[in-house]
C-alpha positions as a printed NumPy array, in Angstrom:
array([[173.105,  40.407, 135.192],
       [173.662,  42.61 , 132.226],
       [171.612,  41.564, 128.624],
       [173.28 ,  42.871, 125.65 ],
       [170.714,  44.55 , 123.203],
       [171.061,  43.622, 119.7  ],
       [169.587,  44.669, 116.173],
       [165.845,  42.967, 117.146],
       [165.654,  45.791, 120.389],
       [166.977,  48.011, 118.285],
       [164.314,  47.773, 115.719],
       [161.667,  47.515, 118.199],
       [163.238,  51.111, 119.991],
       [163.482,  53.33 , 116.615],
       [159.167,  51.426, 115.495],
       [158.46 ,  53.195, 119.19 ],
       [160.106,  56.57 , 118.187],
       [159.161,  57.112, 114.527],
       [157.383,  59.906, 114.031],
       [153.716,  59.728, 112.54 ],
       [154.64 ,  62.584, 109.801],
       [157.625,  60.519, 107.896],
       [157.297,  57.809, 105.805],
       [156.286,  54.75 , 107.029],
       [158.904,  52.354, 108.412],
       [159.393,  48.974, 106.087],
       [157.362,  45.744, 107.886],
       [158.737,  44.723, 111.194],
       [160.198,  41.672, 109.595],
       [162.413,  43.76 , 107.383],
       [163.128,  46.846, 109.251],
       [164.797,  43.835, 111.216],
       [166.531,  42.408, 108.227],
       [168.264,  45.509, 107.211],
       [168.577,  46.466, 111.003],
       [170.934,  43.16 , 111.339],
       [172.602,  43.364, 107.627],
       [174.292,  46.644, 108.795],
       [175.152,  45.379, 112.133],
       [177.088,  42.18 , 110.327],
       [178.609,  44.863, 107.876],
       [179.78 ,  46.658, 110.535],
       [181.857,  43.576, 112.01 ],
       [183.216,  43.344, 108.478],
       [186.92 ,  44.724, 107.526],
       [187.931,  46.501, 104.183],
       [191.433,  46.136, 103.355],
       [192.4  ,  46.362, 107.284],
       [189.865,  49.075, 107.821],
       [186.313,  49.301, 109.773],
       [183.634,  49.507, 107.818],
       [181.759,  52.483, 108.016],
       [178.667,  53.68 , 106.029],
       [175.706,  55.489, 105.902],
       [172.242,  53.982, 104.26 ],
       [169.364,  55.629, 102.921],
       [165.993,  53.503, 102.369],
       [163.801,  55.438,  99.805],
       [163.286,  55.199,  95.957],
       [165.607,  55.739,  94.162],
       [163.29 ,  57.902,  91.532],
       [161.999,  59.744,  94.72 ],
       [165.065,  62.104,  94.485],
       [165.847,  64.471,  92.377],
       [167.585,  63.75 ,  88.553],
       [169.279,  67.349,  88.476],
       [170.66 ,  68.169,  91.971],
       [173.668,  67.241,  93.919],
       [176.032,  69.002,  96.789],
       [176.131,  71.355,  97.819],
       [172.437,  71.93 ,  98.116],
       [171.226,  68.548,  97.295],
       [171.347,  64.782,  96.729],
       [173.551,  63.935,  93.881],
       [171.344,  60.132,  92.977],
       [173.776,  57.647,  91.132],
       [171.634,  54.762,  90.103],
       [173.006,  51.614,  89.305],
       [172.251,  49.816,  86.024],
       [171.823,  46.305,  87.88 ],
       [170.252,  46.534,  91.852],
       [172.661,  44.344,  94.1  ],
       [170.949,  42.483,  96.856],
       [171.221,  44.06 , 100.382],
       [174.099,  41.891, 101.79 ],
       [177.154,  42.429, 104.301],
       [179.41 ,  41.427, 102.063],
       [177.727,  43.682,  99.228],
       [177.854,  47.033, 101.788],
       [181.483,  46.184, 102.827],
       [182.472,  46.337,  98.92 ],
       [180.643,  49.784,  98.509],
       [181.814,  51.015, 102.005],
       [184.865,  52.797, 100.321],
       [182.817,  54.209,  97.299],
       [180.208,  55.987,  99.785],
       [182.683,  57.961, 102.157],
       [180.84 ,  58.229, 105.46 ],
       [181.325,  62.388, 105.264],
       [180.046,  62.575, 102.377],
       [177.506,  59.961, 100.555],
       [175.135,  57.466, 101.321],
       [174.361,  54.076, 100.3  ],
       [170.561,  53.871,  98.741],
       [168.309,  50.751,  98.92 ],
       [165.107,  50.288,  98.675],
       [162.273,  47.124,  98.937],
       [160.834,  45.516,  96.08 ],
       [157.384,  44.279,  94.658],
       [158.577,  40.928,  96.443],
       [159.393,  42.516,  99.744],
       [162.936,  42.163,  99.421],
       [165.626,  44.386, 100.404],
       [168.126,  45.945,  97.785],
       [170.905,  48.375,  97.014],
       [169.851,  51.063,  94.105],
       [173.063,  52.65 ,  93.974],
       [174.746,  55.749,  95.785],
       [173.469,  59.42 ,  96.865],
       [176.339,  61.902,  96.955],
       [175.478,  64.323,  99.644],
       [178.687,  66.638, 100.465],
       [179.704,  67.171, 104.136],
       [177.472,  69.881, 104.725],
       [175.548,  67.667, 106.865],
       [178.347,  67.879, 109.937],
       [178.062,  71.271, 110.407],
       [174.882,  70.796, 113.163],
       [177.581,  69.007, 115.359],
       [181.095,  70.255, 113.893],
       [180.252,  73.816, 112.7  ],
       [179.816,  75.813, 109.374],
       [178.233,  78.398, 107.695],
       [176.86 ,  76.843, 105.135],
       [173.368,  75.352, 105.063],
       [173.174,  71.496, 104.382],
       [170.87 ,  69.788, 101.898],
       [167.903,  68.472, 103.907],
       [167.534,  64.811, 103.892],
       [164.073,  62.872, 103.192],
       [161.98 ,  61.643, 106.291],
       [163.599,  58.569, 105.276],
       [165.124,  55.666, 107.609],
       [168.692,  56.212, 107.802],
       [171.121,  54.063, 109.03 ],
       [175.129,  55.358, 110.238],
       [177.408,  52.245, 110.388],
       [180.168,  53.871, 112.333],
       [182.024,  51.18 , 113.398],
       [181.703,  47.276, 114.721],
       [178.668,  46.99 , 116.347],
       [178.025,  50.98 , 116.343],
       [174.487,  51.84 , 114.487],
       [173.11 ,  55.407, 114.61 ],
       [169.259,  55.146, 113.285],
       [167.566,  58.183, 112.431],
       [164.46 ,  59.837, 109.892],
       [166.38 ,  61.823, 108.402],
       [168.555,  64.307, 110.004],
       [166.41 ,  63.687, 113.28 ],
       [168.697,  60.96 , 115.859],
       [166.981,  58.565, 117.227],
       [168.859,  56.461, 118.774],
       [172.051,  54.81 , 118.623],
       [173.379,  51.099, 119.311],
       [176.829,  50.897, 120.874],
       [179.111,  48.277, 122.96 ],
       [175.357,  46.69 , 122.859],
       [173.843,  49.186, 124.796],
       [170.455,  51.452, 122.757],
       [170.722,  55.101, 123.783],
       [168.585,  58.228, 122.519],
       [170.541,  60.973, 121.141],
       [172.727,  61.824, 123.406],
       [173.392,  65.643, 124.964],
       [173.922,  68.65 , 123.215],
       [175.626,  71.143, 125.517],
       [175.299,  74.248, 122.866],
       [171.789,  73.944, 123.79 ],
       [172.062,  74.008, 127.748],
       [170.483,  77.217, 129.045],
       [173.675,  76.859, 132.122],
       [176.391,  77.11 , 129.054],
       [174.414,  80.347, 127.998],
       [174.736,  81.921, 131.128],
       [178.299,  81.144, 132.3  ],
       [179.663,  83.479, 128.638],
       [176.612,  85.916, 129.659],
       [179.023,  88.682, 131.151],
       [181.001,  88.051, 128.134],
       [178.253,  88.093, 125.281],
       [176.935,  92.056, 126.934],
       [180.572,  93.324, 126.632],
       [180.703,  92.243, 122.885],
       [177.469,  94.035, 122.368],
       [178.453,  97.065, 124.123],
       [181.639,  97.538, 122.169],
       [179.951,  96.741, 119.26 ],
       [176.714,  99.722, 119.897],
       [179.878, 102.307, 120.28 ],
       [181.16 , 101.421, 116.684],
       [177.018, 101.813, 115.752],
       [176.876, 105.437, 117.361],
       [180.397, 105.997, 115.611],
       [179.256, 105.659, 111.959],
       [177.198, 107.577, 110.527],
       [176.197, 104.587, 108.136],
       [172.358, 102.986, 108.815],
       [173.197,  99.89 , 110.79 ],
       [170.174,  97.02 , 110.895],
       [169.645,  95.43 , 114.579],
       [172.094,  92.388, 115.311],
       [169.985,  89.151, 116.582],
       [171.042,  89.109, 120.29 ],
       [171.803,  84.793, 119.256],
       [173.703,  85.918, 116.678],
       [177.305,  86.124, 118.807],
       [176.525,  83.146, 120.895],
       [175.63 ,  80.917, 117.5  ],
       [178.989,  82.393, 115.917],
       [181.374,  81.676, 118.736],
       [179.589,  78.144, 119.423],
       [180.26 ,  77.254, 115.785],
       [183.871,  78.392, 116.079],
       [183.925,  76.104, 119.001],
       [182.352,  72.975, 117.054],
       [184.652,  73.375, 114.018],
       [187.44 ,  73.083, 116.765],
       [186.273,  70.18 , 118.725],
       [185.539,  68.422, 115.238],
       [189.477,  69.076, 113.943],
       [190.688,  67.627, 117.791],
       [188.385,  64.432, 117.423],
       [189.626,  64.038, 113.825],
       [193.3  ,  63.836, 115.233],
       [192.877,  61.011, 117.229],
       [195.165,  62.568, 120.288],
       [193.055,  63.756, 122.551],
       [192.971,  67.062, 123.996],
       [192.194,  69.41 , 127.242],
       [191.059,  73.086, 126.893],
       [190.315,  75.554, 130.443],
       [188.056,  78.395, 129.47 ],
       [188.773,  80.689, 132.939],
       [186.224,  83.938, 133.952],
       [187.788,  86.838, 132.279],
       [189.394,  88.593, 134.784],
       [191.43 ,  85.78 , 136.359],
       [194.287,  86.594, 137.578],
       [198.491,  85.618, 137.408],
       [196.888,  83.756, 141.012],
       [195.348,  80.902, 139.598],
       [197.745,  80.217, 137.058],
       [200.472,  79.942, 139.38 ],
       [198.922,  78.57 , 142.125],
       [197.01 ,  76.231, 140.029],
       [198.326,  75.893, 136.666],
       [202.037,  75.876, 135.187],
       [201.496,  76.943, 131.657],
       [205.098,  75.859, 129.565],
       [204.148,  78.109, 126.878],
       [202.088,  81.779, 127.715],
       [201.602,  84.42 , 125.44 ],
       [202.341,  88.008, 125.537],
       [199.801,  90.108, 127.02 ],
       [199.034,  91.857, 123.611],
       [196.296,  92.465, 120.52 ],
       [197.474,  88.757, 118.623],
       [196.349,  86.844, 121.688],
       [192.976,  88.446, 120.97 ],
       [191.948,  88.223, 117.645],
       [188.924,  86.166, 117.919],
       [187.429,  89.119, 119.713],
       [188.931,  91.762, 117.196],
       [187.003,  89.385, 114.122],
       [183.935,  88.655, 116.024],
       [183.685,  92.375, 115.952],
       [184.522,  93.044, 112.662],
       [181.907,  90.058, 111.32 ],
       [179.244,  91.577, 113.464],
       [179.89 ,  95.422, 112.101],
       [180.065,  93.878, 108.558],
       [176.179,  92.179, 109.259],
       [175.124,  94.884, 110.826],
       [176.241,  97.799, 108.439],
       [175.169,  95.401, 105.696],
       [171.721,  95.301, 106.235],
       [170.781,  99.026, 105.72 ],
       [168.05 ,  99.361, 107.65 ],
       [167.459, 100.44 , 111.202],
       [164.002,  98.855, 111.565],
       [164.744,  94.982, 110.639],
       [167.252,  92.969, 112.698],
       [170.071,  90.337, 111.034],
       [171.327,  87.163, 112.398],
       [172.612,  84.021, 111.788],
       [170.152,  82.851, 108.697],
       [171.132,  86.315, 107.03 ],
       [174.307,  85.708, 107.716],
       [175.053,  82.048, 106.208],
       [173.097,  83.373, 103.347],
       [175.127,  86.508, 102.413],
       [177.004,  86.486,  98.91 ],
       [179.73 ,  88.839, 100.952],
       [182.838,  88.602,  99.815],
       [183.995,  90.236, 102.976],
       [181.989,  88.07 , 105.065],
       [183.189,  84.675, 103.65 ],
       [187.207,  85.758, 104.527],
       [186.055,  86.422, 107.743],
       [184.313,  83.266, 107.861],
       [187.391,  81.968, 106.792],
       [189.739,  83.869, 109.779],
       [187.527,  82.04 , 112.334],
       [187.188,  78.878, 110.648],
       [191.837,  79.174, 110.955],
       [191.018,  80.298, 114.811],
       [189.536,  76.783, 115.35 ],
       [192.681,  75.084, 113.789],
       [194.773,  77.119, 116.011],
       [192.704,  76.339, 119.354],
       [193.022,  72.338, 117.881],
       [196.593,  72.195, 117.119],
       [198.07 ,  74.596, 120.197],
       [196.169,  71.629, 122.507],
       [197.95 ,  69.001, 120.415],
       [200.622,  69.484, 122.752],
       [200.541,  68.18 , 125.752],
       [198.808,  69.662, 128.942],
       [196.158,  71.94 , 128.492],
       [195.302,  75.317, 126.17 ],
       [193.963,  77.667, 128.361],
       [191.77 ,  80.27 , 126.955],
       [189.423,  82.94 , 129.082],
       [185.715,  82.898, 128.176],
       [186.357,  85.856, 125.33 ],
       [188.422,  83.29 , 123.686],
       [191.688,  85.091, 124.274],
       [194.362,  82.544, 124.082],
       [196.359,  82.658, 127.652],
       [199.087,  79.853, 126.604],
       [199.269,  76.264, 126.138],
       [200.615,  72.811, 127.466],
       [199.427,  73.957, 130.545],
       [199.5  ,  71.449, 133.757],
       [197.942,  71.156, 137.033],
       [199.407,  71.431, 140.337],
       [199.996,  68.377, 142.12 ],
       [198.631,  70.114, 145.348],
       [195.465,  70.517, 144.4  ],
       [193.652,  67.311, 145.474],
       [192.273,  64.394, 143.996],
       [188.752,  64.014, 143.28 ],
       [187.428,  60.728, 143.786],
       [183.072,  61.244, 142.412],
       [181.605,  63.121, 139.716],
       [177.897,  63.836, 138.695],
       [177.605,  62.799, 135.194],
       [174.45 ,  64.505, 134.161],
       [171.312,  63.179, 132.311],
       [170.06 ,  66.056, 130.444],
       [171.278,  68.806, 129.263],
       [170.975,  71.201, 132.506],
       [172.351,  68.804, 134.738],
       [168.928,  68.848, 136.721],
       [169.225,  65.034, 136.628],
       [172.722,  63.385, 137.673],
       [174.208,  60.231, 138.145],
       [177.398,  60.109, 140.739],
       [180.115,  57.855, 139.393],
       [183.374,  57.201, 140.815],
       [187.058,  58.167, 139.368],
       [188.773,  54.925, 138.572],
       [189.716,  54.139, 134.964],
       [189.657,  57.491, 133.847],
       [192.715,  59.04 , 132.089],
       [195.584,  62.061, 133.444],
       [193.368,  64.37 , 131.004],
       [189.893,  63.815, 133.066],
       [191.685,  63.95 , 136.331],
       [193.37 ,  66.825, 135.829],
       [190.58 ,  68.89 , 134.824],
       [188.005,  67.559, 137.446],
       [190.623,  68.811, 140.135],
       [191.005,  72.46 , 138.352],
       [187.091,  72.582, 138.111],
       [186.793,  71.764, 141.673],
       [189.42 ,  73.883, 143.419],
       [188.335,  76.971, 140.989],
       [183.999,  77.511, 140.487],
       [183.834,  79.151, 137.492],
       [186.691,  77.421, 135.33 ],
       [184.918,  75.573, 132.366],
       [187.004,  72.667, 131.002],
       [186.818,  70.217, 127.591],
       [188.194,  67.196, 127.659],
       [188.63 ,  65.179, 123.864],
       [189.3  ,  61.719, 124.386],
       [191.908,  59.936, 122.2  ],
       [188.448,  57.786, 120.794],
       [186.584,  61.103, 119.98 ],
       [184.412,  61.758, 122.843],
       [183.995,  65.317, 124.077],
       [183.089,  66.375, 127.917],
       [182.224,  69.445, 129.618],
       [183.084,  69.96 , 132.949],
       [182.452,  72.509, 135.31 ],
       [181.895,  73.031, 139.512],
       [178.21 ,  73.328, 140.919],
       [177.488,  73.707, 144.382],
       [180.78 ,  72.117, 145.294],
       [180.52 ,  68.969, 142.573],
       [182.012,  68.343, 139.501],
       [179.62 ,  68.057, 137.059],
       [180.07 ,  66.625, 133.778],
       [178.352,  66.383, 130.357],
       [179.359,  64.148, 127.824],
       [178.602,  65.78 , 124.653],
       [176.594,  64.844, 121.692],
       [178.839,  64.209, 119.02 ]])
């Protein structure tokens, strides 16, 4: 027999998980209330549309007057508090765009709930999950509460997940692949060619060169990857890329794959390489100084004009990765990101793979096998290319915005759905 959880094991799940150093969590009785006000709002419609929010519980006088996006909370406090309703949060829904504001309530001297007004945050926030350079504008160690859709409530303190109800089931945050230590290792090969071409353009110029942060390619290619995964998910179409091992040959592609469209073997094909070089040189040569090493911090905070076009160049090279796998079939990249083609499509004499290990944690040390039945052409498509080919890393976007990594280990197809 399945039991449904609701906002009462909900409330009782994030009370477990909040940690001692925030603020306190409201009374049980109305951490509850405002638990199940959001979950009603989120069965609400505005004009035809879900509603989706995001709620902030803190004072209102707790933030501050002067600051706003994109380094801050921009507080808007209303003249007249409205009582925390469903019907009031549907209204106001529109007003705070989920992206890139929150709603902000608050209890009063009589322990009731209310809405203060709105806190204008920017979209800098996204950028843990969908990529950017820019840092975002911390939030309080406040409850916060994502309406994303009916019956779909993301709780967290602050920017810290932890834990989400959906389709009535409570999970904690989910998976983030970037973080796997098996993801780090599969682009390894890849990641010690970058840094060899890039100490021959060091012992080239004569210019003082700081130390590049070994992270600081991974990070930078990851985030390229996020900003494209985010612009696929925002489409609503779904979506399949194949990262293969460098030096695949025309064998698997024709044996394997039928790409409709392939690119010339030539320098366009390869321009995320040719600016992850250049962004790395422009760090590196920027810094001056042989004895201190630069990274990623150094380089979302340089004023370089040079370094925010290149920004720029990559952020266009995740567009282009989104809308060539708009088509359909797959794109199929190798691991240096060099584009191979697109609307790629499997043979139909590879076979069919009827079980998958969907893993637990982020290594896939823990797995759960699950059979192939409702899945879509997309999923089954990739799990047979993963199989048939160790090595091959595939991404599957679902048409509702979910994201999965797949891969072969020790003859399974493992898969990770990521956190998104």
């Amino acid at each position: 027999m399945t039991l449904h959880a609701y906002p009462n094991e909900l409330a009782t799940f994030v009370a477990a998980r909040w940690p001692d150093e925030a603020e306190p969590l409201p009374a049980p009785n109305l951490l509850l209330e405002l638990l199940s006000t959001c979950y009603q709002a989120s069965l609400l419609r505005e004009e035809d549309r879900p509603v989706q929010f995001r709620l902030l519980l803190g004072p209102a006088g707790a933030l501050t007057a002067d600051a706003g996006p994109p380094t801050g909370l921009h507080r808007l406090e209303l003249t007249r508090h409205r009582s925390l309703h469903p019907e009031e949060l549907r209204r106001l829904s529109p007003a705070a765009d989920f992206d890139r504001a929150l709603i902000g309530a608050d209890i009063d001297e009589d322990e009731e709930l209310f809405i203060w007004g709105l806190a204008q945050s920017g979209t800098r926030w996204l950028h843990e999950t969908e990529g950017g350079r820019d840092k975002p504008p911390p939030l309080p160690s406040w409850l916060v509460v994502q309406v994303r859709g009916p019956g779909h409530l993301t709780v967290a303190c602050g920017d810290e997940v932890l834990g989400t109800l959906r389709e009535g089931v409570i999970t904690p945050p989910r998976i983030d692949v970037f973080r796997s230590q098996w993801l780090l290792e599969m682009f390894a090969d890849v990641r010690g060619e970058v840094a060899r071409v890039h100490r021959d353009a060091r012992r080239a110029d004569p210019a003082t060169w700081s130390n590049l942060d070994p992270e600081f390619v991974r990070t930078l290619a990851q985030n390229v990857l996020r900003r494209c995964l985010s612009v696929m998910r925002a489409r609503r179409h779904g979506a399949t890329m194949l990262f293969l091992p460098p030096h695949t040959d025309a064998e698997l592609l024709g044996s394997s794959l039928g790409v409709r469209y392939e690119f010339e073997d030539a320098a366009p094909r390869r321009r995320f390489r040719e600016l992850l070089q250049t962004v790395m040189r422009e760090l590196a040569r920027g810094g001056h100084d042989a004895a201190n090493s630069v990274g990623w911090a150094d380089y979302i905070d340089s004023e370089s004009r040079a370094l925010a076009q290149l920004d720029e160049a990559l952020f266009e090279i995740g567009h282009l990765f989104a809308s060539l796998s708009a088509v359909d079939g797959a794109l199929v990249l190798d691991r240096r990101f060099e584009i191979r083609g697109f609307g790629a499509f499997v043979s139909g004499e590879l076979p069919e793979i009827v079980q998958i290990e969907l893993a637990l944690d982020v290594e896939g040390e823990r797995t759960r096998s699950e059979r192939v039945l409702n899945v879509g052409t997309r999923h089954r498509a990739v799990y047979r290319v993963c199989a048939a080919h160790p090595g091959v890393l595939g991404i599957v976007v679902s048409q509702d915005g979910n994201v999965r990594f797949v891969t072969s280990r020790a003859g399974d197809v493992v898969c990770w759905d990521q956190d998104t």
